[in-house]
N, C-alpha and C positions, 0 to 999 in steps of 0.2 A: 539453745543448749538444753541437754536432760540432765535435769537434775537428779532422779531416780523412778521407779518402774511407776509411782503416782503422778510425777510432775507432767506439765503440757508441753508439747513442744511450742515453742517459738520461732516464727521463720519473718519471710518478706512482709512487711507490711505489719506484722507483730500479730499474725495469725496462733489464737493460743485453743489445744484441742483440752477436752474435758469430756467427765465421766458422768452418767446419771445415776442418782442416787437409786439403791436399792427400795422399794416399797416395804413396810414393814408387813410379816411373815405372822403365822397366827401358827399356834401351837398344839397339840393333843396330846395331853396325856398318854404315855404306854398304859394300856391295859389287860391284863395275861387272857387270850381267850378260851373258852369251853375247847375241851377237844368236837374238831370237826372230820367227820365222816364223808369227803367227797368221794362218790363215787360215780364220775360220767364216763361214756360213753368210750372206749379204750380206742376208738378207732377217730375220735377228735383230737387224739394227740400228734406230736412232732418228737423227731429226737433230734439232735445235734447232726451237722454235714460231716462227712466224715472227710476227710482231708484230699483224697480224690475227687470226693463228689463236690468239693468246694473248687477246686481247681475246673471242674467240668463247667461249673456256673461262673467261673470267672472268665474262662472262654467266650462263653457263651454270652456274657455281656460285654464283652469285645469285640465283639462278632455284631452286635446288636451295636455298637459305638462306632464301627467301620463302616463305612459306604461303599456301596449303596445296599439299603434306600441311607439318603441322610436322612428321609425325615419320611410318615406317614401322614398317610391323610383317611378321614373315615365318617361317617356321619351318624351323631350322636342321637338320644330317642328325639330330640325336639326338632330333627331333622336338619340341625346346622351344620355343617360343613367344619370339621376340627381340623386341623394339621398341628402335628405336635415333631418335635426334633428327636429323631433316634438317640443324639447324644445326651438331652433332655432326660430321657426315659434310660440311658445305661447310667447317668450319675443316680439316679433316685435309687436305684440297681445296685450299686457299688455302694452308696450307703447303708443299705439294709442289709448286703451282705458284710462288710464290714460291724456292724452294731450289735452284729448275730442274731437277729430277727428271722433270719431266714435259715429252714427248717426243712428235711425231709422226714416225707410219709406222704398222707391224702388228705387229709382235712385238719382243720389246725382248731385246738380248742377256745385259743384267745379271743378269735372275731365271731364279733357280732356287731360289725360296723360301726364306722365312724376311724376319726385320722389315726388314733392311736391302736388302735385295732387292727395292727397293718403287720402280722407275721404272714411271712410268705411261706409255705407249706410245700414242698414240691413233689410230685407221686415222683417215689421211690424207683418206678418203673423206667418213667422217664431218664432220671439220673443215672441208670444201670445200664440206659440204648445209648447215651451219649458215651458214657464211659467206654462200653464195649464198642463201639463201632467209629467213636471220636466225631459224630456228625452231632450238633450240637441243634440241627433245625426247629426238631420239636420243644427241646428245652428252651430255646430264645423266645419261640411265639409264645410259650408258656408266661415264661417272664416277660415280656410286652403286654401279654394277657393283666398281669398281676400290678404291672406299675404302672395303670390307666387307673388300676383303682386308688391307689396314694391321694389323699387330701380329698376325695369324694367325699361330701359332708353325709353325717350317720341316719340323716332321717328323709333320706330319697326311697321309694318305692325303689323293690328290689330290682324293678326290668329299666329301671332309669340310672342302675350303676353296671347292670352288667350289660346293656344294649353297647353303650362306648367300648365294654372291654373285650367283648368276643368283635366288635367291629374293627379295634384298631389289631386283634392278634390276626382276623379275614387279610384287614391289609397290607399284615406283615407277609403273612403266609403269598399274597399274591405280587408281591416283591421280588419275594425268592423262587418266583417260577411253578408254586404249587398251584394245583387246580382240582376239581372235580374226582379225577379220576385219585386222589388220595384220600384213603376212607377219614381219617381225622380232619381232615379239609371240610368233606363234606358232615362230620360233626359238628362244629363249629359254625359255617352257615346254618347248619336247621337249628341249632342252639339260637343265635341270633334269628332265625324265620319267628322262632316259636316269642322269643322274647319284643323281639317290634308288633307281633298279634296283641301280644296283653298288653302293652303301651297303649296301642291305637284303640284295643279296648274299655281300656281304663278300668280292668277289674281280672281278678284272679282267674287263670284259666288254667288247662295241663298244663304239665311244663312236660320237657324232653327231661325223663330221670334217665342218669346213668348210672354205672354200678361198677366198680373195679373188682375184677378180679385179679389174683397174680397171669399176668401177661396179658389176662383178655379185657375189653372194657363190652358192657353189656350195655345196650341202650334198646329203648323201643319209639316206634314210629308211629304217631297218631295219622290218622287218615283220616279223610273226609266220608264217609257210606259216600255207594256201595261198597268202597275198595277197602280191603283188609289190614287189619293191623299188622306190621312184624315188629321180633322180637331180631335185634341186627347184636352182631358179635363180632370184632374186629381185632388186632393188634397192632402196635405201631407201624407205620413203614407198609402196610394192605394196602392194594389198591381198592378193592373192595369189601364190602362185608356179607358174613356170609349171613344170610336172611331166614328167619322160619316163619311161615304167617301162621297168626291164630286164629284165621276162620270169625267167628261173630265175635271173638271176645277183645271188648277195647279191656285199656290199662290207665289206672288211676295211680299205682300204686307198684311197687317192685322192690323187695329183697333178694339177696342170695346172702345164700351160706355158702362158702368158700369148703370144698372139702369133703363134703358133709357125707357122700356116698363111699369116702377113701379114692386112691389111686386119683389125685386130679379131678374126682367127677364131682360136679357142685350142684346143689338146689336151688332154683329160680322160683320164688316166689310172685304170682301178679297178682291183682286185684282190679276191677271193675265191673264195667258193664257187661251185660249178655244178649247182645242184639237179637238171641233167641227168646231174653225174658229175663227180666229180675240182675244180680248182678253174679259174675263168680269168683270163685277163690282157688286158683289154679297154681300145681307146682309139674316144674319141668324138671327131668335132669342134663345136666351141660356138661361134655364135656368134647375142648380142644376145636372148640367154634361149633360146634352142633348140639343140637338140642336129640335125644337117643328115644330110642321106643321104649316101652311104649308114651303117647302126648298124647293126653300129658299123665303125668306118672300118678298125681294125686290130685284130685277136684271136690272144690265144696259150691252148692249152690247156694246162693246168697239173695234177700230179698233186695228189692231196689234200695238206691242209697247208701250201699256200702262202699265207703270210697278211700280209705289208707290203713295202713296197720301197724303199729308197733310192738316191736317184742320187749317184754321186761325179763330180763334174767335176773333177778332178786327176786321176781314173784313167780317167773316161770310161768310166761300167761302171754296170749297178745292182748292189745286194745284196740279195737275197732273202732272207726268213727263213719258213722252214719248222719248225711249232712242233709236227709231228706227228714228224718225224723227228728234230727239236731241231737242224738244220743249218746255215748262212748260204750261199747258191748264190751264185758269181760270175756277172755275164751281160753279158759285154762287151758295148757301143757302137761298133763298129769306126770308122763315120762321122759320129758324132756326131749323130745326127737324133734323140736321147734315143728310141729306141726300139733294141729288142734284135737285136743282129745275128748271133753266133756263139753255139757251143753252151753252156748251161748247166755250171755245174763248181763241185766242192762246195771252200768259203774255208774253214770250219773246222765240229765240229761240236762236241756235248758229251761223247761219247766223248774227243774229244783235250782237250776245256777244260771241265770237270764243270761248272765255276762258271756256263756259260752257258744251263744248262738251263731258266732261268726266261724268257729272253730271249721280247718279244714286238715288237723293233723293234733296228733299230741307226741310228746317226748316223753317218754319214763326216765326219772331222776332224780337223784337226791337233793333238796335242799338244806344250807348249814342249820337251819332256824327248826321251819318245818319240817325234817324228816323224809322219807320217803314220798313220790307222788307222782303227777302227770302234769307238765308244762300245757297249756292247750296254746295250741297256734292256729292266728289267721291268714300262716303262709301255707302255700302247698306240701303237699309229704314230703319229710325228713329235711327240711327247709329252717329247719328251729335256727341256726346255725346263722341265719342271715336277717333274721328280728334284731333293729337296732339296739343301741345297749341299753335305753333309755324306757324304750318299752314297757308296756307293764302287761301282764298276761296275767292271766285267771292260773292261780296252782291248785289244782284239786288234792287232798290229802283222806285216806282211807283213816283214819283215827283211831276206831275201835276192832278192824281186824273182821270185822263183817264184810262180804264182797257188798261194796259199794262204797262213793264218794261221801263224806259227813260234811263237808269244811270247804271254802274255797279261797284263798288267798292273794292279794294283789301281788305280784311279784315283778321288778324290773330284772330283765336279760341278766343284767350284771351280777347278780343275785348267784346265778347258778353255773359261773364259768370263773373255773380258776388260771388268774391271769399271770404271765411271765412279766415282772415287774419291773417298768425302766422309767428313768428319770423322761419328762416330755419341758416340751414348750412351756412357759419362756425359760431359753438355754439358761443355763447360773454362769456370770460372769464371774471374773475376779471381783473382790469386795464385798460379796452377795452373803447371807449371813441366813439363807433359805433356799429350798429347792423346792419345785412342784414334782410328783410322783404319781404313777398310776398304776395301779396294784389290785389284788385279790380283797372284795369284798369282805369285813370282818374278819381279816386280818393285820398284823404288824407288819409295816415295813421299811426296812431299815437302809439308811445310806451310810457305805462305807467309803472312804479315801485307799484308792490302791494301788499297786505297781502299773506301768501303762500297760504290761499284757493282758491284765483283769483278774489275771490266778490268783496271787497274792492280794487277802485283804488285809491293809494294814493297819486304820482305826476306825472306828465306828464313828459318826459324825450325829448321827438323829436318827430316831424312831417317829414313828404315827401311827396310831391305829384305825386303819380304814372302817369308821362306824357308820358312817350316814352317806358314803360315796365310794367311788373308785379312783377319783382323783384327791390330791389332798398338799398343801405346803407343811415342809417340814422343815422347824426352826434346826438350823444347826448349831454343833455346839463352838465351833469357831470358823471365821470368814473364810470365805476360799479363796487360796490363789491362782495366780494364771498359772498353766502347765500343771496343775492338778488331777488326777484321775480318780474323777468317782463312780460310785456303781449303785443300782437298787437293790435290795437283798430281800429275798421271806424268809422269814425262820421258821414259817410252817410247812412252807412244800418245800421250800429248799433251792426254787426257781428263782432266775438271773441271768441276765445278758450276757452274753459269750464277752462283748469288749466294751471296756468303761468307756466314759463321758470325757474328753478331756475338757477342764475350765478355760474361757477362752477371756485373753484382757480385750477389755470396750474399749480402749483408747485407738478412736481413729488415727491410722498412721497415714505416713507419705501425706501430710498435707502441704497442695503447693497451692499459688496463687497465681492468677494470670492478666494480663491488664490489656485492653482492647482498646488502642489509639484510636483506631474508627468509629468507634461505638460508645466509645468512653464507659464501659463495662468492666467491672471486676469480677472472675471466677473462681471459686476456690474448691478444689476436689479434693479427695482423699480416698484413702480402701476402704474397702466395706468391712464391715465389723458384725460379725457372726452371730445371728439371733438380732439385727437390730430390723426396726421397721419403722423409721425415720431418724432422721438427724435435725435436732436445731442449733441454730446458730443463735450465739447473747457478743454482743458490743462493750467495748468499756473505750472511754478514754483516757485511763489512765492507769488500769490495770487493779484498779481496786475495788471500783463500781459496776455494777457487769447489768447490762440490762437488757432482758428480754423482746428486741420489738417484732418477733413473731414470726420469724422466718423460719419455717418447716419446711423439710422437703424427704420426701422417701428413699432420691437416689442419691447418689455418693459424690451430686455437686450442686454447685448453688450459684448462680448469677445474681451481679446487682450494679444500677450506676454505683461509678466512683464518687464518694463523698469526699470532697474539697475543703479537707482537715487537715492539721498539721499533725495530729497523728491519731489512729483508728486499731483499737485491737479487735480480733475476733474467736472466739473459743467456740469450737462445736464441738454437740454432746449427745453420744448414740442412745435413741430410744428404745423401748420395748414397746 
């Protein structure tokens, strides 16, 4: 019999289910913060899908749910053999989109690896070919690409999370009948060619950089001497791409500017080597898959060692990093034309800041604390992006407005990314009088109780103010119940999941009991209960004594001999 939504059920044999108590919850103070100045990178952001393009990904993960294939298969860096279920990979899918994690645009500012780090970003371009054409092929492999990465832990070398996920999107792709002769096909293998090389070498090497333009994607192709570099230019749905070779000059390094000539025609930036001598600093112009006369349009010669670049638009400058002399060169912009106008001048090196001597790139960015400055990475160019969150990198800081580095600052990732804030693991049951949150560093952030569309916020429940972390528990102000919808809130950026949390009740339901004449065995099953990661089972004989003798088990049943008692209760109680 139930007596109400607390009580256990009672069935055969006087099977009684029960609830695990909450852990107690630790508290923060709200504290009002400084106004903060973020200002990164405009092309790390996401916006919201827009209701089309959500329907195209829903597709497309139906598509990816229906067979065939049911399942792939792929081999991951350590060279084991994975098979994973399609339908496996369309639920991971349908929750993310469902949660509203999932975002269009190109790059997403939240990740910097690890589980909760998991907004899926999807190029805009993509989502516009599925829409207009209703072929949905490259947006699926997209998304196969992106739900290998789900629960990849945050502190794997970068070519040990993405070898599996360009390998299992190869094997989706050769499912569906593509091959070679489709230019994104053969992206995607030399993506993986180049990422199993730095595995097997166990040390940072090129990578394959690519570069979005609107319609085009711009990549270049490392070769071995004698054979020459190209600069490849493609669009979705080519069979091939259309090729320019650069003659001696390999590439370390590549920007464009989208535009920059008017009428569609864009500026390709490279940088590296010069098999004639020293390294260079070469700009093409592009437009409509070719690269125009005259090539290239603007050249700087560069001594050895110059190996990636970034531009600062607050200071209107690039920085050079040279990994032969361990340096970072200022190279002012006087007139802003993103090309280099006055002399070269050394911002810091490893001689004055030890810590930077691994340096193979920098970010210009703001930090909340420290102010303006240069992230230094010892990932490949424009790589910043996939520095776990925990990391701590060297922040250089110009202090007094003199060109050159004064300061250098330990800073973990988490520091300089501002995060879309949602409730994580462990789920908040009913009864639970706390919630775990993972949010924007040195910021507030607050849980509300909402309508189940997520629109309407209707009370505020607790704050936290993220000081020493990004994850944090937040005492609420009264318990939750099941069929409750809560949501994570910032009141500084104003960022928040598209759809709340619903509270789920831990009381294992459908418990039955089973008795095996032959075996003289008792079974007892029951549903899984949401967020649990074992079940125990406690005994009483009489319903008032209840005692623990140690039967755990992770799935949703339990065997045991029949105890030859005249009467035997049992209550099981979902874990976290």
């Amino acid at each position: 019999m139930k007596h109400n939504r607390r009580m256990y059920w009672i069935i055969a044999l006087g099977v009684l289910v029960g609830i695990l108590a909450a852990s107690e919850p630790t508290w923060t103070r709200y504290v009002p913060p400084d106004h903060l100045d973020f200002s990164y990178d405009s092309s790390w952001s996401g916006r919201a899908l827009t209701p089309e393009e959500s329907t195209s990904v829903s597709n497309a993960i139906s598509n990816i749910r229906t067979p065939p294939p049911d399942s792939i298969r792929y081999v991951n860096a350590a060279g084991s053999t994975v098979t994973v279920s399609c339908s496996t990979l369309a639920a991971l899918l349908q929750g993310q989109l469902n949660n509203g994690t999932m975002q269009a645009e190109t790059l997403n500012e939240d990740y910097a690896g690890g589980e909760y780090w998991d907004e899926i970003n999807i190029s805009d371009d993509v989502l516009e070919d599925a829409e207009a054409t209703g072929n949905t092929d490259y947006l699926e492999e997209l998304l196969v690409h992106e739900a290998t990465h789900k629960g990849q832990p945050n502190n794997l070398p970068e070519a040990e999370t993405e070898i599996p996920a360009y390998a299992a999107e190869l094997a989706y792709k050769d499912s569906n009948g593509l091959d070679s002769t489709d230019a994104d096909y053969r992206n995607v293998r030399d993506k993986l060619r180049e990422y199993r090389r730095i595995y097997a070498y166990d040390q940072l090497k090129r990578m394959l950089e690519s570069s979005w333009l609107t319609r085009w994607v711009i990549r270049y192709l490392p070769k071995d001497p004698p054979e020459n570099w190209n600069l490849a230019a493609f669009q979705l749905g080519d069979t091939q791409e259309q090729l320019y070779d650069l003659g001696p000059l390999e590439i370390t390094d590549m920007l464009t500017w989208e535009n920059y000539f008017g009428n569609d025609r864009s500026l390709i930036l490279i940088m590296g080597a010069n098999r004639d001598g020293g390294c260079h600093w070469t700009g093409y112009q592009f437009e409509n898959g070719q690269i125009l006369e005259p090539a290239p349009w603007w050249q700087m010669p560069l001594p050895p060692g110059f190996y990636s670049m970034a531009y600062s638009p607050a200071m209107e400058c690039y920085f050079v990093v040279d990994t032969l002399t361990k340096t970072i060169m200022y190279v002012p912009d006087f007139n802003g034309d993103k090309l280099p106008d006055g002399p070269m001048m050394m911002w810091a090196n490893s001689m004055q800041f030890p810590q930077i001597e691994d340096m193979l790139s920098v970010t210009p960015t703001s930090h909340p604390v420290h102010g303006y400055g240069l992230l230094v990475n010892d990932c490949d160019a424009h790589y910043s992006r996939w520095i776990p969150a925990y990391d701590v990198r060297p922040f250089l800081v110009d202090a007094d407005g003199v060109i050159g580095a004064e300061t250098a600052f330990p800073c973990a990732r988490y520091e300089l990314v501002n995060i879309q804030p949602r409730i994580v693991e462990p789920w908040p049951w009913a009864g639970d009088s706390y919630c775990t949150i993972f949010g924007t560093w040195q910021h507030p952030i607050e849980v509300w109780r909402t309508d189940p569309t997520g629109e309407i916020m209707l009370q505020p429940l607790g704050v936290v103010f993220l000081m020493d972390d990004i994850q944090a528990d937040i005492e609420l102000m009264e318990p939750l119940l099941a069929g409750d919808f809560i949501i994570a809130f910032d009141p500084v950026s104003g960022k928040r999941l598209r759809r709340p949390y619903e509270v789920k009740d831990p009381t294992p339901r459908e418990v039955t009991i089973r008795y095996d004449t032959d075996s003289d065995m008792i079974t007892l099953d029951w549903q899984d209960v949401a967020g649990a990661s074992a079940y125990r089972l406690e005994v009483s004989f009489d319903g008032e004594l209840w005692e623990d003798p140690g039967f755990v088990t992770e799935t949703s049943d339990f065997s045991m001999p029949l105890q030859h008692v005249d009467r035997m209760l049992f209550r099981v109680i979902a874990m976290r």
